[in-house]
C-alpha positions as CSV (number, residue, x, y, z in Angstrom):
1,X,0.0,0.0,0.0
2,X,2.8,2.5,1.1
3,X,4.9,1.1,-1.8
4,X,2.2,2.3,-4.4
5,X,1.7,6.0,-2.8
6,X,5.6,5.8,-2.7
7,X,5.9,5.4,-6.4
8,X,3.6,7.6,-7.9
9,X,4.5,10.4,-5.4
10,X,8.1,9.6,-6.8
11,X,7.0,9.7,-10.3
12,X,5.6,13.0,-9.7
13,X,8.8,14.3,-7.9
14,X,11.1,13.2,-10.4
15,X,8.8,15.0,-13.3
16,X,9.7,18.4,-11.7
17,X,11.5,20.9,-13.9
18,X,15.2,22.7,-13.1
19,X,13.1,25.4,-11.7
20,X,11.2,24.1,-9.2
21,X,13.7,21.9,-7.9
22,X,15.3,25.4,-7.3
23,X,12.7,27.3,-6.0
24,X,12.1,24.2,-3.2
25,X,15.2,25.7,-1.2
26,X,12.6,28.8,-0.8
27,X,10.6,27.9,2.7
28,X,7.5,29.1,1.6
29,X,7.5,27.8,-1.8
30,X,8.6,24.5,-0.4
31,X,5.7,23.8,1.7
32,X,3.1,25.0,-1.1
33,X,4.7,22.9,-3.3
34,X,4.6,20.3,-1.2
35,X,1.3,20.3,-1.0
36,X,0.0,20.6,-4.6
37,X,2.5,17.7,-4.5
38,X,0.1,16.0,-2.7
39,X,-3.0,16.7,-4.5
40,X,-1.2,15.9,-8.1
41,X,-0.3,12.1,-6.1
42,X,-3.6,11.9,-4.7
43,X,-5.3,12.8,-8.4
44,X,-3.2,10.2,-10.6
45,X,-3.9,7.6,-7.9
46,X,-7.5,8.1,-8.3
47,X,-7.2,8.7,-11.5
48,X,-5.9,5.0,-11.8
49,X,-8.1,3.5,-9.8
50,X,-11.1,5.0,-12.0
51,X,-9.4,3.4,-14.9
52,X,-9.5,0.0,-13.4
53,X,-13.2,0.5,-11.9
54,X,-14.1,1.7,-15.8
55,X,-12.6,-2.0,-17.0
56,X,-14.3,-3.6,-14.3
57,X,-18.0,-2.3,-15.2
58,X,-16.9,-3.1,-19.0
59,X,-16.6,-6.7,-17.9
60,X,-19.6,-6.5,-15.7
61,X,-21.4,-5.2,-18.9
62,X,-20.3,-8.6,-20.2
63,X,-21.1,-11.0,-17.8
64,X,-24.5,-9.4,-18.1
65,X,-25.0,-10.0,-21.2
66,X,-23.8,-13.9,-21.0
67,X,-26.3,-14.3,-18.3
68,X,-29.1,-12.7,-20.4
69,X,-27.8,-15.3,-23.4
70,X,-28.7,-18.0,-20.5
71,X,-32.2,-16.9,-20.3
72,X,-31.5,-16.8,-16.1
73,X,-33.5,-13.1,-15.5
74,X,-33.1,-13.4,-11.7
75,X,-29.2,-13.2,-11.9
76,X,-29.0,-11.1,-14.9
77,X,-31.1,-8.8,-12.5
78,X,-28.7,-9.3,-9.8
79,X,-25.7,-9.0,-12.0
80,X,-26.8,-5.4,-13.7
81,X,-27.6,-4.4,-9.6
82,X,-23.7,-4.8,-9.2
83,X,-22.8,-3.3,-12.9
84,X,-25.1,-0.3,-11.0
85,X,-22.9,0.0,-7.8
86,X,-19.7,-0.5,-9.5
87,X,-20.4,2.9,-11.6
88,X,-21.6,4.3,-8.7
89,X,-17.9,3.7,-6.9
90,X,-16.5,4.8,-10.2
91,X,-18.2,8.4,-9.9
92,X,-17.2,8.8,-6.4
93,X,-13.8,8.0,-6.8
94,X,-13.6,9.9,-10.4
95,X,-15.2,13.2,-8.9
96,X,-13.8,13.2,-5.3
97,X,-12.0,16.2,-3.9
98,X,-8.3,16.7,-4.9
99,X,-6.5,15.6,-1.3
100,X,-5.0,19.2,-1.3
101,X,-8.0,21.7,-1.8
102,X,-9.7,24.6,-0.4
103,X,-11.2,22.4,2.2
104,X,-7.6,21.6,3.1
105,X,-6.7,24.9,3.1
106,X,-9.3,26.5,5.1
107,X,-8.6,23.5,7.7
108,X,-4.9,23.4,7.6
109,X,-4.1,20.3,7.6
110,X,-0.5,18.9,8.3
111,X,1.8,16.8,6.0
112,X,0.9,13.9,7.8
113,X,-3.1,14.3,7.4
114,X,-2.0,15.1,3.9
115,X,0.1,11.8,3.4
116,X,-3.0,10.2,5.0
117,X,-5.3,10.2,1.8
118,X,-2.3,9.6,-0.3
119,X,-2.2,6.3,1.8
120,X,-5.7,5.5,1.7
121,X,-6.4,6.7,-2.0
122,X,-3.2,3.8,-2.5
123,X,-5.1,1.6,-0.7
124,X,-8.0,2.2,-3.8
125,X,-5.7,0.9,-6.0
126,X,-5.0,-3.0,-4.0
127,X,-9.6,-2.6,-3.6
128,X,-10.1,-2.2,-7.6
129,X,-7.6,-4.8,-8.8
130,X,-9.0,-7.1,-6.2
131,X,-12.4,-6.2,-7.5
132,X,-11.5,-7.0,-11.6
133,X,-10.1,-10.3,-10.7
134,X,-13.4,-11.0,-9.0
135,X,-15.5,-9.7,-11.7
136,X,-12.8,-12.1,-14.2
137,X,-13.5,-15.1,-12.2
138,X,-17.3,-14.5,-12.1
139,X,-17.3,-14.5,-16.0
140,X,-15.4,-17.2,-16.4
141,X,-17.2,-19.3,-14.3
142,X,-20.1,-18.4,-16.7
143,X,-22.5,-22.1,-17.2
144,X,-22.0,-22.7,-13.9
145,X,-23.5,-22.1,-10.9
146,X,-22.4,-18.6,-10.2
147,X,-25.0,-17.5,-7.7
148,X,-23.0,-17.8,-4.8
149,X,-20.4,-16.1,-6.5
150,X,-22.4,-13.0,-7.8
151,X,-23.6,-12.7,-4.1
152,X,-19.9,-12.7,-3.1
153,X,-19.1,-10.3,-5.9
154,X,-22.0,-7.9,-4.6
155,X,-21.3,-7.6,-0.7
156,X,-17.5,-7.1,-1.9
157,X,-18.8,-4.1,-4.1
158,X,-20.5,-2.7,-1.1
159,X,-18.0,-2.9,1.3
160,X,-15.7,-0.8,-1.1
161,X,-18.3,2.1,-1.6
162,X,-18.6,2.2,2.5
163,X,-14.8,2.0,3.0
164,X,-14.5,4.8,0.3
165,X,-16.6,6.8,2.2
166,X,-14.4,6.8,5.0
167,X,-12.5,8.9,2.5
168,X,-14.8,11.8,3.6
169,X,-13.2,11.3,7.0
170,X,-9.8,11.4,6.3
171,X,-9.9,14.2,4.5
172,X,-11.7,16.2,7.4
173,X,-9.5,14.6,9.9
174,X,-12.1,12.2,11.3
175,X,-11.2,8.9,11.1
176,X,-9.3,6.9,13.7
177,X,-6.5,5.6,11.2
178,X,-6.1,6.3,8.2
């Protein structure tokens, strides 16, 4: 989780032009830059993470329509319900607030608050590659019975839309750990 939040903030820092590796030896430059440092980590991560939610609702868009080819309309029902929530996670994740924004500046929050959401929007990352595997699985297990596994498939769906939420909390400095 760390390592992920380690390398895109890297690949950020090491994208940095002559003159703002300069200007970070001035202090107050340094710490503003720090944080829009932040926010540009925190939007490539999600922006990732979108991109790997979009390929999982494309593949729930197919499993749907191989269990509509079945003729079962109880789990194509059940299967377009998660297609539903999985674009719902997509547009909170896609139109969440930068982690460095006015709400961070009108709070002040510290680096470490900062690193906080860098951690946790890593974290997204690990949630939607686990979730495309699952969605991978489910279609391939296509002809069989999959019931089980679209129920699995489902409550795993919901608990990542109520641990994103938690996102909320970290960013207003709410939550226990982050």
């Amino acid at each position: 989780m760390a390592d992920i939040g380690k390398t895109v903030s890297d690949k950020v820092k090491g994208d940095r032009s002559l003159f703002e590796r300069i200007a970070m030896y001035i202090p107050f430059y340094r710490g503003y830059r720090a944080r829009n440092l932040r926010r540009d980590v925190d939007r490539e991560v999600r922006g990732a993470v979108s991109k790997m939610i979009k390929n999982t609702k494309a593949e729930m868009e197919n499993i749907y329509r191989e269990v509509m080819e079945t003729g079962d309309m109880a789990l194509a029902r059940k299967v377009e319900r998660i297609k539903n929530k999985v674009d719902t996670y997509n547009t909170k994740v896609a139109t969440a607030a930068n982690g460095y924004s006015g709400i961070w500046a009108s709070v002040k929050k510290e680096e470490q608050e900062l690193d906080a959401v860098v951690e946790f929007d890593a974290k997204l990352l690990e949630t939607a590659d686990g979730l495309r595997k699952n969605a991978e699985s489910l279609r391939n297990a296509i002809g069989d019975d999959i019931g089980d596994m679209v129920k699995a498939l489902e409550r795993e769906v919901d608990a990542l839309i109520e641990t994103y939420e938690g996102r909320e909390l970290v960013l207003k400095g709410l939550a226990q750990e982050a």
